[in-house]
N, C-alpha and C positions, 0 to 999 in steps of 0.2 A: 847427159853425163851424170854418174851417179857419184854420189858423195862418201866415201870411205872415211872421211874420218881424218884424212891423211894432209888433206893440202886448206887451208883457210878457203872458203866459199868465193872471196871476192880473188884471190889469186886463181883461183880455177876460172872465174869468169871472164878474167883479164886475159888469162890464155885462151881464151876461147874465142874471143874477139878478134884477139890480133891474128890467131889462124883463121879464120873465117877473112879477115882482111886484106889476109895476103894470100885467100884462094883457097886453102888447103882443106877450109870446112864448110858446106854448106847450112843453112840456117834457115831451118822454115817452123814447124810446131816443137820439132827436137833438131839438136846439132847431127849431119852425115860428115861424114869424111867423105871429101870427093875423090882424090887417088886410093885407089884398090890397093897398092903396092904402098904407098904412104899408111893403109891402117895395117895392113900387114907388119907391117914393122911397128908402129905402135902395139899392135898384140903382144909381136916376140919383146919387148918389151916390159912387162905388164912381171 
């Protein structure tokens, strides 16, 4: 994930976590999103 600037580093990583916890992210050298349709919508988002 990269850092814009925008969210506090430790609030980004806490989100990261908890999606990863409840499945949504996978976590290995870098974070994946595991649903295709979950990042797609985080895209139209963005």
């Amino acid at each position: 994930m990269r850092h814009h600037g925008k969210t506090p580093t430790s609030t980004t990583y806490s989100a990261l976590k908890k999606l990863a916890t409840q499945g949504h992210l996978i976590k290995e050298a870098t974070y994946a999103i595991e649903d295709p349709f979950f990042e797609m919508w985080i895209r139209s988002r963005r």
